[in-house]
C-alpha positions as CSV (number, residue, x, y, z in Angstrom):
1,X,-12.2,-26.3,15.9
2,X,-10.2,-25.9,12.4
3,X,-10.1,-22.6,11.2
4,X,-10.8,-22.1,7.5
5,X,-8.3,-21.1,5.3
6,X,-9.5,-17.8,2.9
7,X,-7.7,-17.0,-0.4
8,X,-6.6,-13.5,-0.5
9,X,-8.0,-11.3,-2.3
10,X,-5.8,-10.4,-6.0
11,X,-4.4,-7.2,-6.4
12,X,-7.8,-5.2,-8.3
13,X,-6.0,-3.8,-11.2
14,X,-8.9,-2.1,-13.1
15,X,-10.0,-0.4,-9.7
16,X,-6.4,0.9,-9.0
17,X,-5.8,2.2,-12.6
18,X,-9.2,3.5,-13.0
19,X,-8.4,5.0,-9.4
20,X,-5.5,6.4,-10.7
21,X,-7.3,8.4,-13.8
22,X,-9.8,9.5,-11.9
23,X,-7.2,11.7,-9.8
24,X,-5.3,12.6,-12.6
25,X,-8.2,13.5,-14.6
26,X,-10.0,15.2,-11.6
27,X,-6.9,17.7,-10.8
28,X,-8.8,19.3,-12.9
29,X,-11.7,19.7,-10.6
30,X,-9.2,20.2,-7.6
31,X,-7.4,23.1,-8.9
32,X,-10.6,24.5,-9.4
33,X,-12.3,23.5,-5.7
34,X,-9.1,23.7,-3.7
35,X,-6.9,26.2,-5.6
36,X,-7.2,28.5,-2.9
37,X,-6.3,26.3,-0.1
38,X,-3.5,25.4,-2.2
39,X,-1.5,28.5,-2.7
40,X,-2.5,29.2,0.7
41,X,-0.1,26.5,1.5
42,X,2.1,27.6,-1.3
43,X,3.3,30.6,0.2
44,X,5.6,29.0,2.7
45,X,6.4,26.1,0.0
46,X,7.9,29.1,-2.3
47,X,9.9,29.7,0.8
48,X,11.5,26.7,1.8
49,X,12.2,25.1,-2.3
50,X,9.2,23.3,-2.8
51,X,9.6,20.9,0.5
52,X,6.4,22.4,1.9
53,X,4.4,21.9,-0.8
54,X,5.6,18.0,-1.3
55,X,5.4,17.6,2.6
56,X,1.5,19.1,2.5
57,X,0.9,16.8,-0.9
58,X,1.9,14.0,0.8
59,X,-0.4,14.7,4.0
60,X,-3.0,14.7,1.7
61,X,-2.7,11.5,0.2
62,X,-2.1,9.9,3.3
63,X,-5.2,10.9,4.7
64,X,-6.8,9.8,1.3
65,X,-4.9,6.7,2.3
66,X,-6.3,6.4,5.6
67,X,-10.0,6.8,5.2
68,X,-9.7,4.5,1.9
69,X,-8.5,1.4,5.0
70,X,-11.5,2.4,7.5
71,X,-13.8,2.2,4.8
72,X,-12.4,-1.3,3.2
73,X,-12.3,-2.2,6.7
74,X,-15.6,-1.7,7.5
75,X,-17.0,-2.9,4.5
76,X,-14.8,-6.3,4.8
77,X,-16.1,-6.2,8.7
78,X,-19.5,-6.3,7.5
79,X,-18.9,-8.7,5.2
80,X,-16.8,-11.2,7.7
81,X,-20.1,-10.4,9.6
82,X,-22.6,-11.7,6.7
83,X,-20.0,-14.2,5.7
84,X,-22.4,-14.6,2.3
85,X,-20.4,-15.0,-0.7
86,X,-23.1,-13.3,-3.0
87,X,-22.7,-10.7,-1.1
88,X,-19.0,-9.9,-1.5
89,X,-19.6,-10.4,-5.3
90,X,-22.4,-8.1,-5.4
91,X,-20.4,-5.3,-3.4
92,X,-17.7,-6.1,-6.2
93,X,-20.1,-5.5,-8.8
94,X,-21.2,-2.0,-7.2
95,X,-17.4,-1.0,-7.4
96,X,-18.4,-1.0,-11.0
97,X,-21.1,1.3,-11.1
98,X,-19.4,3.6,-8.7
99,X,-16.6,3.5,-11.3
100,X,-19.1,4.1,-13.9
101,X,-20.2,7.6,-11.7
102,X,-17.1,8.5,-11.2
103,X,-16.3,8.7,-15.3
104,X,-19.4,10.6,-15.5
105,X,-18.5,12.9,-12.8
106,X,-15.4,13.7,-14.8
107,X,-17.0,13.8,-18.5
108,X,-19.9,16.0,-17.5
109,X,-19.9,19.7,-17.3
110,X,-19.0,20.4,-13.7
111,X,-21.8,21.1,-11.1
112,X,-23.6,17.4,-12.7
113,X,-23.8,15.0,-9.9
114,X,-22.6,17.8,-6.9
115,X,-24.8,15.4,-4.8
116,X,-22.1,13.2,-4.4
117,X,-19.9,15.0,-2.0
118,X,-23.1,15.1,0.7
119,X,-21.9,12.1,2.6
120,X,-18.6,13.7,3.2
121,X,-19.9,17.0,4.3
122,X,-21.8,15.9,8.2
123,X,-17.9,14.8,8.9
124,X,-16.4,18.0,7.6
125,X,-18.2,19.9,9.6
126,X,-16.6,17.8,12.9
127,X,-13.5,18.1,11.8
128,X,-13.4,22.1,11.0
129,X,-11.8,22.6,14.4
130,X,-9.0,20.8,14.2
131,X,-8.3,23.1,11.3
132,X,-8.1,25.9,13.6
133,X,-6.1,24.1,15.9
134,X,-3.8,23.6,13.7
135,X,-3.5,27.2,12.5
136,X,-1.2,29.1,11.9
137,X,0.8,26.1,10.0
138,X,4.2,27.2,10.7
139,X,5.7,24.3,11.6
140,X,6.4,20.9,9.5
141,X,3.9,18.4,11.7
142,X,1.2,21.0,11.2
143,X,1.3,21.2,7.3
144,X,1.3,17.6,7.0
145,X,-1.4,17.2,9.8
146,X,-3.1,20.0,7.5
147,X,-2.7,18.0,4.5
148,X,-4.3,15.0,5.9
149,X,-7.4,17.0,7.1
150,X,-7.5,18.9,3.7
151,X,-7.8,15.0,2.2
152,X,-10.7,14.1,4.5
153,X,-12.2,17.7,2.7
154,X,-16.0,16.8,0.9
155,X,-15.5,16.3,-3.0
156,X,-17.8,14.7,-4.9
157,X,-14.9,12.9,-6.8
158,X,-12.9,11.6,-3.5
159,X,-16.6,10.8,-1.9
160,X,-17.1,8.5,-5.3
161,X,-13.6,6.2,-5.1
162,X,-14.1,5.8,-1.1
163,X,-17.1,4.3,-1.6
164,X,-15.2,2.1,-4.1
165,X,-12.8,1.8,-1.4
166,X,-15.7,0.5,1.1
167,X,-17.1,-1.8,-1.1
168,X,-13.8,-3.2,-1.8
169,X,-14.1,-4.9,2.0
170,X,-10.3,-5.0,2.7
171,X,-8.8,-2.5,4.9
172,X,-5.7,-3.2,2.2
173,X,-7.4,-2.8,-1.1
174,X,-9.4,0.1,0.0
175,X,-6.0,1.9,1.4
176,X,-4.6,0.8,-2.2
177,X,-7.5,2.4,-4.1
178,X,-7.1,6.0,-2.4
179,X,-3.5,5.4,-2.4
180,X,-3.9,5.2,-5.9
181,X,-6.5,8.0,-6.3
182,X,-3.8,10.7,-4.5
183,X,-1.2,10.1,-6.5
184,X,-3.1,10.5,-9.7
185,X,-3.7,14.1,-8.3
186,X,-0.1,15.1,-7.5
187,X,0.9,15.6,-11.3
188,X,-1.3,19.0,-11.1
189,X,-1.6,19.4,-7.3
190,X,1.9,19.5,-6.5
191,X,2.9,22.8,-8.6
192,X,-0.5,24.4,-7.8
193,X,0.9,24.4,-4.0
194,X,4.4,25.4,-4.9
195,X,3.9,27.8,-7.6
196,X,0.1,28.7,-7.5
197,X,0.3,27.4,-11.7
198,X,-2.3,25.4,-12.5
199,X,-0.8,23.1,-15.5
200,X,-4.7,21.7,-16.5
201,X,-4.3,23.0,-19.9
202,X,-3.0,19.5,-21.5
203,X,-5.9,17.6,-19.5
204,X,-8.6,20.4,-20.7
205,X,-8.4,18.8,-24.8
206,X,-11.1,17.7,-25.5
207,X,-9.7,14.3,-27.2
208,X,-7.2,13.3,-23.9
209,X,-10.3,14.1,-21.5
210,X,-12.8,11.9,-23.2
211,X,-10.0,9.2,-23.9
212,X,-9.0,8.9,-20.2
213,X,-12.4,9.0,-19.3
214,X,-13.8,6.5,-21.7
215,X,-11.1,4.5,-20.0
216,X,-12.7,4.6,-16.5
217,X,-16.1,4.1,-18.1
218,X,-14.9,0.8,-19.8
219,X,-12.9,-0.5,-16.4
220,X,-16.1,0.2,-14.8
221,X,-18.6,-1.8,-17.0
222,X,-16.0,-4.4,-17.2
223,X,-16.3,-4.6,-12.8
224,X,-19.7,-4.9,-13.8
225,X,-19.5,-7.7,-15.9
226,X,-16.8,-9.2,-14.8
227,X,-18.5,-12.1,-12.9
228,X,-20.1,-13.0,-16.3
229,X,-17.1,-12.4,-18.1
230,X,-14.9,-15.0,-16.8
231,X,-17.3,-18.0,-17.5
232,X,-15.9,-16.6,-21.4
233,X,-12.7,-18.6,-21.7
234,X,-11.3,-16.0,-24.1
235,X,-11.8,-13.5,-21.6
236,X,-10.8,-15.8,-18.3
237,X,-7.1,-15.3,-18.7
238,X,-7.2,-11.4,-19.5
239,X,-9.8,-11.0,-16.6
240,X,-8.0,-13.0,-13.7
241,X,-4.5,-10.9,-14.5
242,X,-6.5,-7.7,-13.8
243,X,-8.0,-8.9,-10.6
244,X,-11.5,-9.9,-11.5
245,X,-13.3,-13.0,-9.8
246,X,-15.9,-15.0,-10.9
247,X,-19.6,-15.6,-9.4
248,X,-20.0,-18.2,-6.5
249,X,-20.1,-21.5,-7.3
């Protein structure tokens, strides 16, 4: 029996940056949600330089990290299951509208679309007691074990881009899209732990918010699109650089 070969799938470029924004633009949204877990931790980080707070950070985003490569898993699982090409389009093209939720999550006063963290909040519930296991956090394996649970915490936002990161069907891309998502948060999250300052003023004007998040908006539509896009040959090129893939023959 000869095994047929698959292409891999390109590096998604417009997922990953929008990805990227929609952390950095949603520290906004974190400081506000999880400041107080945040100097919670920040009163040992103020201790030991700093290290603490980077070790917890980084628990965090791994844990983003993780559940981003079950999700893609599962979705690219399904899809090996299904084995219809339509199908994997069509879950690409939902990558666009979850991008196009996610910029409205960020551009609308906050409480609009709060329903988005339900998914996330059955599992939450399961994993509360390994948060008390882990308490007190005075040692390094416990912060960063902390860190990764405080990840897996319900958030509307986080919710939003692993869904992105299931309907990306690659236990790679959808690592890669929460990868990408945590380290758009450290900019603000990272002195928040240390310090217990939340530096959200420069992300708070008016101009830079709407900018950044007219940016997601467009990356999303163009996911949308895309498919349709690339039968354009002036938009072929441009499209195929940034990861984007054509309907099924």
């Amino acid at each position: 029996m000869r095994l047929r070969k698959t292409t891999p799938m390109p590096i998604d470029w417009l997922v990953l940056g929008s990805a990227w924004l929609a952390g950095l633009l949603g520290g906004v949204h974190c400081a506000a949600m999880c400041g107080g877990i945040a100097t919670g931790f920040g009163v040992g980080a103020r201790r030991s330089g700093g290290f603490d707070a980077a070790l917890v950070n980084f628990g965090r985003v791994s844990g983003y990290t993780l559940a981003g490569a079950i999700a893609g898993g599962l979705g690219g699982g399904l899809l090996a299951l299904a084995r219809l090409e339509w199908l994997a389009t069509g879950a690409r093209m939902l990558v666009g509208v979850v991008l196009v939720l996610v910029a409205l999550r960020l551009l609308l006063p906050a409480g609009k679309l709060a329903f988005l963290a339900r998914p996330g909040q059955g599992l939450w519930r399961k994993l509360q007691p390994l948060q008390r296991v882990l308490l007190p956090a005075d040692t390094w394996p416990k912060r960063f074990a902390l860190g990764m649970l405080w990840g897996w915490l319900p958030c509307g936002l986080s919710t939003s881009m692993l869904a992105a990161a299931w309907l990306q069907s690659s236990a790679l891309h959808g690592g890669l899209t929460m990868l990408a998502f945590g380290l758009g948060t450290l900019p603000l999250m990272v002195p928040l732990t240390w310090t217990g300052a939340r530096a959200t003023r420069w992300l708070d004007r008016r101009g830079l918010k709407w900018g950044l998040g007219g940016l997601v908006l467009l990356a999303g539509l163009l996911t949308l699109a895309a498919p349709w896009l690339m039968d354009v040959p002036a938009m072929h090129g441009l499209l195929s650089v940034l990861g984007c893939r054509s309907l099924p023959a």
